[in-house]
LOKEDREN-646719 format. One record per residue: z, x, y of N, C-alpha, C in turn. Coordinates in pm, whole numbers, plus 50000, padded with zeros to 5 digits. Example, Ala and Ser with C-alpha at 12.3 -4.5 7.8 and 13.67 -1.06 7.14 Angstrom:
507805131949431507805123049550507805132049670/507085128549775507145136749894507875129050003/
This chain:
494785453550913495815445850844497185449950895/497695440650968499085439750983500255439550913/501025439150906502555438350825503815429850858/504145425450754505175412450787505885416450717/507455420750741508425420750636509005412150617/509075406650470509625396350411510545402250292/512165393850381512855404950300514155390650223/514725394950130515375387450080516945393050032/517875386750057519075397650073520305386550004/520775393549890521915384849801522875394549781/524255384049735525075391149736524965400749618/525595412749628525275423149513524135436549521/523655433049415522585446649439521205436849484/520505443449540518775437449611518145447749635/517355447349658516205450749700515445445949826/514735454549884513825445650033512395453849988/511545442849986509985445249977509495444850103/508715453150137507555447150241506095443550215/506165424250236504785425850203503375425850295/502325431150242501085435250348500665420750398/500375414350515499805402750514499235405650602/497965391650653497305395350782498155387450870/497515393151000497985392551120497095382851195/497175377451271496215375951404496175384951528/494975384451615495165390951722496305392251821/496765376451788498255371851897499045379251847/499775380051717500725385451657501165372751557/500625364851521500765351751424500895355351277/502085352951214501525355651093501375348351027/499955344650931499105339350869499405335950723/500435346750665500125347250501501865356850525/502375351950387502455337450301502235325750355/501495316350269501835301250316503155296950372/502975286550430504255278450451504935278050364/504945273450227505765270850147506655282850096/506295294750129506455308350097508145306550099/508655304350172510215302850189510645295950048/510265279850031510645272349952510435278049752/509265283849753508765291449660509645302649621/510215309349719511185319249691512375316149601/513055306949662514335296149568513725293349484/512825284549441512275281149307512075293849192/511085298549235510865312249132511805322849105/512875324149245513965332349136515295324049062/515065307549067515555299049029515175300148843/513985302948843513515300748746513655311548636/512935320448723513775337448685514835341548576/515655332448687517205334648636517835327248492/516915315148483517285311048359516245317748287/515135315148286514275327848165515185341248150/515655345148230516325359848163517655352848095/518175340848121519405343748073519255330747926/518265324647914517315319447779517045332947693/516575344347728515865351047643516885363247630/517505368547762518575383547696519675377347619/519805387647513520755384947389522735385547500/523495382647451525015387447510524865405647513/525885411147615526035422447552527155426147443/526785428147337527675434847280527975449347208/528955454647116528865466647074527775476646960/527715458846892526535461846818524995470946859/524615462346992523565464947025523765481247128/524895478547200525075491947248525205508047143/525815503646994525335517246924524295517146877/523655507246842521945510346853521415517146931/521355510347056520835520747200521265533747142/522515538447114522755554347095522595560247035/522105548946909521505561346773520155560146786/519825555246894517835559546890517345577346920/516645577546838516015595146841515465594247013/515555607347076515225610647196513755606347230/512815604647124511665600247112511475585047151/512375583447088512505565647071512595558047212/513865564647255514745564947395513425560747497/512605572547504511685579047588510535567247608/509895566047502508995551747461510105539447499/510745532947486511625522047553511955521747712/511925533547776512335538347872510835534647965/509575543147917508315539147957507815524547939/508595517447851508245501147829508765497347920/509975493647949511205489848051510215495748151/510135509348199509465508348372508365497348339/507065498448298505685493048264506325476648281/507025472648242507325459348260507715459748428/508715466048474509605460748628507835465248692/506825473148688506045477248814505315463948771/504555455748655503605449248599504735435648704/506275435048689506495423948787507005422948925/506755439048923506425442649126505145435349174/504155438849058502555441449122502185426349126/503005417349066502785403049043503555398549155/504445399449168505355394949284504485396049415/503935414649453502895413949613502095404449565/501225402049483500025397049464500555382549538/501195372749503501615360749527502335363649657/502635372049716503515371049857504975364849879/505255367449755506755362149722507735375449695/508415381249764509705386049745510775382549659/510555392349543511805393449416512535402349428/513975397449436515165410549447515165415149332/515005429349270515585435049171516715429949062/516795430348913517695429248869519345439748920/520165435048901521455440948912521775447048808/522335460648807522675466448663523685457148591/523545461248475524235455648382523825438748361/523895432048221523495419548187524715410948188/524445400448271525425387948314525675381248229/526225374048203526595357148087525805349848146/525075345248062524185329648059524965320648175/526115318748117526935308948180527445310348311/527655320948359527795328748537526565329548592/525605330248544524215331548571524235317548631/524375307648558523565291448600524565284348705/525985289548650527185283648758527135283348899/527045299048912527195306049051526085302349124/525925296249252524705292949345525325310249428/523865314949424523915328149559523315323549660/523925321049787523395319349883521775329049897/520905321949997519755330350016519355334850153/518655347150183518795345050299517685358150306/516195354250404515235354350405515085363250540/514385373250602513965378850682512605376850772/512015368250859510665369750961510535372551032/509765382051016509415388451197508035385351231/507985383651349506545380251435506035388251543/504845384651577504265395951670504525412151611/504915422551684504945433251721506605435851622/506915437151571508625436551496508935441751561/508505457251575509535467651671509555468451803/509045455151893509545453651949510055441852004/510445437351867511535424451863512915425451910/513285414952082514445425052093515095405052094/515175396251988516515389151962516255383251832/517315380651764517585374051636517695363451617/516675351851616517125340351576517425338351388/519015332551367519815329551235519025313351219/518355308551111518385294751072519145291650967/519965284450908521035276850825520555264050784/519915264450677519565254450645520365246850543/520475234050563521345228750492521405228850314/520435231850265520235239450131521465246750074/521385256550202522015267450161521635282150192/520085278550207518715288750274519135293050412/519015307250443519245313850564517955325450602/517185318450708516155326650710516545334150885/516385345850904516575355851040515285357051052/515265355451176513845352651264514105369251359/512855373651365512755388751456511995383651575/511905380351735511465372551808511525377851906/510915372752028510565379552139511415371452235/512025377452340512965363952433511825359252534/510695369152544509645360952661509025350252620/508755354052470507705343752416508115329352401/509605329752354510325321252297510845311052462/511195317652536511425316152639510435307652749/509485313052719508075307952759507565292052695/508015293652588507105281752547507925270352520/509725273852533510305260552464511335260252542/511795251652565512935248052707513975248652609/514365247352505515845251252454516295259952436/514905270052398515455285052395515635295252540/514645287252650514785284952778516125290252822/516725275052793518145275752834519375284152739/518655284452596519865295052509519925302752616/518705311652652519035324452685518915325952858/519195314252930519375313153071520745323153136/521745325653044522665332553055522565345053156/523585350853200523685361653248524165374453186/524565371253037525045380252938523715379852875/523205393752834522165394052698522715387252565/521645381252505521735376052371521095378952287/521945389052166521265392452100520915389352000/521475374951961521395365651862521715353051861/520615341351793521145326751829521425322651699/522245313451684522485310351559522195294751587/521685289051485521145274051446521545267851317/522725261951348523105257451180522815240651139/522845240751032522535227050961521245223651013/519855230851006518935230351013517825221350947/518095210750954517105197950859515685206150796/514945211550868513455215950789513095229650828/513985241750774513845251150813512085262150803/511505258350718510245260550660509425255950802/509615241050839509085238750972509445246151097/510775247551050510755252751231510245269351210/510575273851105509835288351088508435292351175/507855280151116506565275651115506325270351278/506635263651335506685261851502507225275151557/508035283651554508255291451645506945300051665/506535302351507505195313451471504125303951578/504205295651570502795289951675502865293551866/503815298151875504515303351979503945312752006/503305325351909502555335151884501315333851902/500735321251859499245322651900498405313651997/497445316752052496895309952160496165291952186/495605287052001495295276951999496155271151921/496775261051926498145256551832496855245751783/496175239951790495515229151812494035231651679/494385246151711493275251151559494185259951431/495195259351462496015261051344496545251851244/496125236751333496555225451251495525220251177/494405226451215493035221351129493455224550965/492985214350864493415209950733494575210850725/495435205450762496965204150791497075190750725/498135185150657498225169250616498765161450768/498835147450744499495138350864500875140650793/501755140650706502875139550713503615157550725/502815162950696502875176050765503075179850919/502395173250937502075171951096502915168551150/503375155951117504715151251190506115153751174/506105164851097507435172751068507025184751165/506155190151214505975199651309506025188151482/505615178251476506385174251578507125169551606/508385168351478509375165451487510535170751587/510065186651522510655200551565510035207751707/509145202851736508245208051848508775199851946/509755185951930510325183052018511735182652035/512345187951926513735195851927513385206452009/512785213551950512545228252089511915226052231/511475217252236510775214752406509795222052395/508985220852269507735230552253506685218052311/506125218652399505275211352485504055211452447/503875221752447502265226052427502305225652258/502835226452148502815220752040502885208252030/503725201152112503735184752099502405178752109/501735184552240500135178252284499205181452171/499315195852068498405199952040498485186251894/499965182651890500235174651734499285163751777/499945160151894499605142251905497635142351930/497205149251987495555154551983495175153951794/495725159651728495385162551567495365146951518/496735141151542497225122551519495935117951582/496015118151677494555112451773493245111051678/492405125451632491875123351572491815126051447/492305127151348492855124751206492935113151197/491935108551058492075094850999493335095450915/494015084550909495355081550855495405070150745/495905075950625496085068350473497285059250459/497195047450409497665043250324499305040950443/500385042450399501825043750466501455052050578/500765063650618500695072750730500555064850871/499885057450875499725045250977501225045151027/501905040350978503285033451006504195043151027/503695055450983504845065150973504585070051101/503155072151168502595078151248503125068751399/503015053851395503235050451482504895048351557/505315051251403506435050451489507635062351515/506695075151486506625084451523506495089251677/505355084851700504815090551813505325071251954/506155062451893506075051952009507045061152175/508075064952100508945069552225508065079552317/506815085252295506525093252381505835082352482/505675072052476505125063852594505805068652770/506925069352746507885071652833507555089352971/506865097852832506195107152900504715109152958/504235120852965502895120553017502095128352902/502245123752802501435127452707499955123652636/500365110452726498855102652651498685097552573/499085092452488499655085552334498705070752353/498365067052460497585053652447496195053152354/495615061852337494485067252258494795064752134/496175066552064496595069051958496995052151895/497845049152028498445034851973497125025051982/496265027852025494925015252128494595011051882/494735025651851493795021351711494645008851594/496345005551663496584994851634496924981151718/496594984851806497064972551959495874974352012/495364959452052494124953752154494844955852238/494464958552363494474956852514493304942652541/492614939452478491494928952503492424915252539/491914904652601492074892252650491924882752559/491144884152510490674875552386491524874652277/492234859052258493054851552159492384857452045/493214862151942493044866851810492564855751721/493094841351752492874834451711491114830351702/490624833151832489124824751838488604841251758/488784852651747488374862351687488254855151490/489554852451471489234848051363487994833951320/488104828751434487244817951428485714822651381/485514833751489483914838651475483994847851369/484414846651225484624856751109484464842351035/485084831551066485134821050978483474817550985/482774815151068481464814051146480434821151038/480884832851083479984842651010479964841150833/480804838150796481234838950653480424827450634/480674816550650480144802750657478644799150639/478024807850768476954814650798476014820550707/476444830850617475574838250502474674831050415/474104839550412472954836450270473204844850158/473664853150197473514863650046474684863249972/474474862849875475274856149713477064864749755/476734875149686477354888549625478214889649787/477984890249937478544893250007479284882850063/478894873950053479704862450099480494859349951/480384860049853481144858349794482864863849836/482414876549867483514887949875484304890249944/483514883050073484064882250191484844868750162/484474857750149485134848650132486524849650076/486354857849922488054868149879489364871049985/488404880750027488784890850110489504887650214/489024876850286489464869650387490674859450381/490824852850237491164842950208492344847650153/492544862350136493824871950098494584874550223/493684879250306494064883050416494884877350487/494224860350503495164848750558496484845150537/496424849150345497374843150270498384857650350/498254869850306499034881250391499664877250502/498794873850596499334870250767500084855850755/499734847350677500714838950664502384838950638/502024851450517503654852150472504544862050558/503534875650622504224886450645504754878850839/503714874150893503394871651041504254856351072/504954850250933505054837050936503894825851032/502624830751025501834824351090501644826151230/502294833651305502454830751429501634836051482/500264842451436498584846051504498064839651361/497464826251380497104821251281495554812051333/494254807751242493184803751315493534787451353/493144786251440493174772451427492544754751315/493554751551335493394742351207491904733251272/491814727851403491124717851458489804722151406/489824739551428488124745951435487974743251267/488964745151167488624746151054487824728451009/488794718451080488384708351053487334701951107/486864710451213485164709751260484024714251189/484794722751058483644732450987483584720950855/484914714150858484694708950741483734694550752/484094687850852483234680250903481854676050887/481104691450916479784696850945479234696250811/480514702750727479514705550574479544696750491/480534685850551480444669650503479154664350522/478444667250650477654659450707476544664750618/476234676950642474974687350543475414677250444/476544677750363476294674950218475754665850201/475874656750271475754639150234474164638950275/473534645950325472634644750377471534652350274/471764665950223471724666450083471384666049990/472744659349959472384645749853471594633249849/471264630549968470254620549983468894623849934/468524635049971467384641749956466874642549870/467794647949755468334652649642468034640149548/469054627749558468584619349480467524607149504/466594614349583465204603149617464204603549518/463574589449532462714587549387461704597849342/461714604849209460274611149258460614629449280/461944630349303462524642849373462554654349260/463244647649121463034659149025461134663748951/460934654449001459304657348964458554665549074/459084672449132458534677049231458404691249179/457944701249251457454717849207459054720749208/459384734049166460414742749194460654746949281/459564752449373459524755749481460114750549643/460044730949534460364723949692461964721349602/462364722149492463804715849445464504727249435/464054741149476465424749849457465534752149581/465234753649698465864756149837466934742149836/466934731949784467834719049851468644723749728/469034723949611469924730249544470704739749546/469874752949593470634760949662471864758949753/470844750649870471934744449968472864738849975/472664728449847473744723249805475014731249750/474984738649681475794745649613476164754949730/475384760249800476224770849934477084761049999/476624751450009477644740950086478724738550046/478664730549934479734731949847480944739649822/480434751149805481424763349785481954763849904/481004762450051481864767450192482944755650191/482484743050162483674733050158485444737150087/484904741949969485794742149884486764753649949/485964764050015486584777550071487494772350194/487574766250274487554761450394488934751950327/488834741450200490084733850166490924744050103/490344755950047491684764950039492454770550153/491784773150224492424779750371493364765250418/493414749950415493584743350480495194743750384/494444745350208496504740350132497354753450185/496364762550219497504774550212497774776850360/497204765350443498414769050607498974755050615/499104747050490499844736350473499184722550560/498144724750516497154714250662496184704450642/496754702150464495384695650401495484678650352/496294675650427496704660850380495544654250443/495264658050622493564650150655492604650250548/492404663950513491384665950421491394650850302/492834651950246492624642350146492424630450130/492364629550281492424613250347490804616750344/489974626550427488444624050456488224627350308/488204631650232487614631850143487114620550039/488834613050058488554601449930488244591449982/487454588150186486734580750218485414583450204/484504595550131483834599650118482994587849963/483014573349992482324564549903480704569449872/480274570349982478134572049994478204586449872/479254593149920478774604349856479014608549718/479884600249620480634602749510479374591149516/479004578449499477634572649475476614577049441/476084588049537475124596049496475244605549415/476364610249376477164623449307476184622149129/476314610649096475684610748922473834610248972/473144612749031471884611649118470944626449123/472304636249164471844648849172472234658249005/471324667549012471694675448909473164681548896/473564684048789475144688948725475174702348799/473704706548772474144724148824474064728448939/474034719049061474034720049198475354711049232/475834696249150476784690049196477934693749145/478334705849064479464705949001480474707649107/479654718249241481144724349278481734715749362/481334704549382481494690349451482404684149362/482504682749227483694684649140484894691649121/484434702149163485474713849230486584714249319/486144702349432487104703849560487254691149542/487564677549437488494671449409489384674349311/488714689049195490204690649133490764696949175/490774701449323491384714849389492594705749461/491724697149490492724682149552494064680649489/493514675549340494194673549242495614684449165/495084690049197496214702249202496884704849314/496424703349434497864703049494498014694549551/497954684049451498824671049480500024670649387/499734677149266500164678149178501374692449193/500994702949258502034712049266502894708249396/502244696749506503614698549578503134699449679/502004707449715500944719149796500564705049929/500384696149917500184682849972500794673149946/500774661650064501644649550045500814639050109/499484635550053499024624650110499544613850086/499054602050168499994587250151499494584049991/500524571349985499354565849822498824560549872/497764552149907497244548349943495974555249912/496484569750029495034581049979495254587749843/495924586949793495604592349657495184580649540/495664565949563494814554249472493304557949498/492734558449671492034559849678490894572049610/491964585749638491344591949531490844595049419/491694588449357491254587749187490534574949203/489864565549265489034556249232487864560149239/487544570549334486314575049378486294584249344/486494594349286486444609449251486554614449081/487924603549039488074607348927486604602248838/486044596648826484844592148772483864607048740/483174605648891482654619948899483324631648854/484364634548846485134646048818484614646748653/484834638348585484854634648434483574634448400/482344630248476481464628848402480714647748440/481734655248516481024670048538482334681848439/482884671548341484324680248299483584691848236/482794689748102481974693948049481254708448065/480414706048210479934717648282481134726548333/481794723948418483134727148456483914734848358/483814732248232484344737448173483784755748108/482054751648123481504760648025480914770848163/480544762148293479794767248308480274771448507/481514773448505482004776148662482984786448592/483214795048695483614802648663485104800448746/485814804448739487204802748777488084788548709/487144785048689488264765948655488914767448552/490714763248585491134762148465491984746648444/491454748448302491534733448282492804728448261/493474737448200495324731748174495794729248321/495364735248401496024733748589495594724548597/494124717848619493354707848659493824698148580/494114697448469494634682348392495994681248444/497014689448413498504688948509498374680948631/497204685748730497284683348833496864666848832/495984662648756495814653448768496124641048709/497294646548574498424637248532499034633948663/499734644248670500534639048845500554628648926/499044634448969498764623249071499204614549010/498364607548944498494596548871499734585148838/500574594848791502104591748820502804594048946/502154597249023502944591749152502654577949215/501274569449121501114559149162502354545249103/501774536649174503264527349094502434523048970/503564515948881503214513448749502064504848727/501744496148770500374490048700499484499848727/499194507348822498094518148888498274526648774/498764532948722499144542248643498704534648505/499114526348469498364517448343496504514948413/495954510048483494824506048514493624520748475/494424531948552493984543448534494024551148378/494844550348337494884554248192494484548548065/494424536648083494334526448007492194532148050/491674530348122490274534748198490114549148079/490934561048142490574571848059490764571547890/491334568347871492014566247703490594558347651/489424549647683488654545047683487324557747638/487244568347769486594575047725486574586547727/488034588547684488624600647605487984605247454/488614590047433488004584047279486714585247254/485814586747345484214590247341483854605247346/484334606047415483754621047450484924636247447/485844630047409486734643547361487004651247440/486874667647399487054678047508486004674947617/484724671247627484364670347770484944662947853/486564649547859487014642547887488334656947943/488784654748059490294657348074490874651848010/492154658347905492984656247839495034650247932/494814639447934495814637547982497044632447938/497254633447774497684631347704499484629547718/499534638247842501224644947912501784632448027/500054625648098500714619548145500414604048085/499824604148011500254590747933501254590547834/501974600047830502864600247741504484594847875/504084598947945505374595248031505264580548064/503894580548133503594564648155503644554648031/503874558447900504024550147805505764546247771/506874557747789508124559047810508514547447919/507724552148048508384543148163507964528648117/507104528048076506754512648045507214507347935/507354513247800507774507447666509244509747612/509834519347662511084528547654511874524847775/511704525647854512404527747990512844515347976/512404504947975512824491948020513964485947950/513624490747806514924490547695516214493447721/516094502247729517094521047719518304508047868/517464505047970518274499648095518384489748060/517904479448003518314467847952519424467347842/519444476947774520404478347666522114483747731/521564494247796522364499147915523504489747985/522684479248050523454470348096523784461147995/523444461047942524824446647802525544454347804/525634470047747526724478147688527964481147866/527314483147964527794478848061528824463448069/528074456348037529004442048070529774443547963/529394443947876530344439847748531654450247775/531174461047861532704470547828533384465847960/532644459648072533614450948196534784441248132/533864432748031534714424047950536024429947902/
């Protein structure tokens, strides 16, 4: 066991401890931790107000007490008082923290907390006695730690201290002021001392890390720089560390360090358009059979997009054409389907032969519906609303097939319907008369299920959305259509969309409106008159 003096020196009375720590073979010292410096300020920070919380003022009172105690008394107080200072010697080595002695006599509370005492810390490395220069650190704190150092070692491993001491005068001391992370550079010179820098960083944090190569390239410590960017290399990186890391380590491109290893884990070098990458993810997703994973993925992905949309403004984005080839396809499956689906004879068949085409249906379905979200949210879905509400054969067959395979086919016209209604799309009218002639039917006669039995649908959006529309048609369209639902509203109640918001406007524009401007203009002429 080696020895490290760790000494601590304030203005006034102090004390210097030496504490026992190990060594390495190099001359490295190991113990205290790093934080050992920072720990020092804190705990006699703390110190200082516990004594000056708990000792009374001095006054005269208490001083003729002290003098009328029997020699007995004295003696027992005297043995308490030591038993306490050794019980917070023996605590102090234990932790590897250096406590200066109290100063005779008791201070004021209030001089106690006022006064900042500068601090100023003692390390020596390797061999001490035969440490022949002084490096001073000044840390902007206020912290002053003296380094005991070797000029070969120092000399050897870092081109600034290189050149400090290139001189032709001996130097017997460097001074370093306004020192940003003095704890770090403590900590880099000591690696100077030992032979693997590269296994001293083992369980080290990443933002640790890069405060040692912060400083490892203030000093022209070389062989610390390689050993950091090797640790970055392979160390997995959390959360913000990514970002902190890369743009950390970009300027070393410029040297011969090697850093391509490091950057490759956020930059392709590959040929291959990011774009057709996303394509074959869309593929695959599309692709699945299994419930629970394609569900998730579908999420997952569909976040992701929305992310790269807002952060990337689109500008590596999948292509719309491929999306509208997928949608195409699962048009074609569907309709095809549904044919199947509603042939004579079909529900009388085993289970065996009617749940694989149900299934299908509903996987289809959903990929449709997944595929028109990706299309409102890269702003691309006005085709869609055009192919969809030419989709006659298939809203035909729609009351044919069962509710619990055709709902989600209900699904991606109120998805329609909503963003027609928020804005999200701008098909012609034309395609939206068309829509509600062919869709709204089916939509209504699956409100019911939709309501109890899909999970995500909400119905106050979906009726909004599909007041809207509605009123964006011109006025008889808007009467033809409402005048239709109000019919079998009146029948069937809550299983009916409630559109109550937009027949209330369409009843204004038609019964109100016409007044209000007709009245308008007499009161107009009459005041020309």
């Amino acid at each position: 066991m080696a020895e490290l003096t760790l000494r601590r020196l304030e203005q006034g009375h102090a004390r210097i401890r030496s504490v026992p720590i190990a060594v390495t073979p190099e001359g490295f010292w190991c113990c205290p931790s790093p934080a050992a410096i920072q720990k020092i300020v804190k705990n006699q920070n703390l110190q200082d107000k516990q004594r000056s919380a708990v000792s009374p003022p001095h006054s005269k009172a208490s001083s003729v007490q002290r003098a009328s105690l029997p020699p007995v008394e004295k003696r027992l107080a005297s043995t308490s008082l030591r038993s306490r200072l050794i019980a917070e010697d023996q605590r102090c080595l234990n932790s590897g923290i250096a406590v200066p002695a109290s100063s005779k006599g008791q201070e004021r509370p209030q001089i106690r907390q006022n006064v900042e005492v500068p601090r100023k810390i003692s390390v020596g490395f390797g061999q001490t006695e035969t440490s022949d220069l002084k490096v001073m650190l000044h840390g902007e704190s206020g912290t002053s730690v003296r380094m005991s150092v070797h000029k070969s070692i120092l000399a050897g491993y870092s081109s600034f201290f290189a050149e400090k001491l290139s001189g032709q005068s001996p130097v017997p001391q460097i001074e370093i002021h306004a020192c940003e992370d003095v704890e770090i550079y403590v900590e880099t010179v000591g690696f100077m001392y030992t032979k693997d820098v590269k296994q001293r960083l083992i369980k080290q944090s990443v933002p640790r890390v890069l405060r040692i190569l912060k400083v490892a390239e203030v000093l022209g410590f070389h062989a610390c720089i390689k050993s950091c960017l090797d640790y970055l290399e392979a160390m997995p990186w959390v959360g913000e560390e990514e970002e902190n890391v890369v743009s950390s380590i970009r300027h070393f491109q410029d040297g011969n360090y090697g850093i391509s290893p490091i950057l490759n884990r956020v930059a392709s070098d590959l040929s291959r358009p990011p774009s057709d990458t996303l394509s074959q993810i869309m593929e695959l997703v599309l692709e699945s059979r299994e419930d629970r994973g394609r569900r998730e993925m579908k999420s997952l992905v569909l976040k992701l997009l929305k992310e790269n949309n807002i952060m990337a403004n689109g500008s590596v984005d999948i292509n719309v054409q491929s999306l509208y080839t997928s949608c195409r396809r699962c048009l074609g499956s569907l309709l095809d389907l549904f044919g199947h689906a509603s042939e004579p004879g079909f529900m009388d068949k085993s289970l065996e032969i009617r749940e694989p085409v149900m299934r299908q249906i509903s996987l289809t379905a959903d990929n449709l519906l997944w595929l028109v979200e990706i299309l409102v949210d890269r702003q691309a879905s006005d085709e869609f609303a055009s192919l969809w509400a030419s989709q006659r054969e298939l809203a035909e067959l729609h009351s044919r097939v069962s509710v619990t395979s055709r709902h989600l086919v209900s699904r991606i016209t109120s998805r329609l319907f909503v963003g027609i209604g928020k804005g999200e799309m701008l098909p012609s009218k034309d395609t939206r008369k068309l829509l509600l002639h062919v869709w709204l039917q089916p939509l209504i006669d699956d409100y019911g299920w939709l309501q109890h039995g899909s999970r995500g649908f909400d119905r106050k959006v979906v009726e909004e959305g599909i007041g809207r529309t509605i009123l964006t048609l011109p006025l008889e369209e808007q009467q033809s259509i409402l005048l239709s639902w109000l019919g079998i509203f009146l029948k069937s109640g809550d299983n009916c969309p409630n559109l109550q918001r937009a027949f209330e406007v369409w009843w204004r524009r038609t019964f109100i409106r016409p007044y209000v401007e007709h009245h308008g203009s007499l009161l107009q002429s009459a005041d020309s008159t």
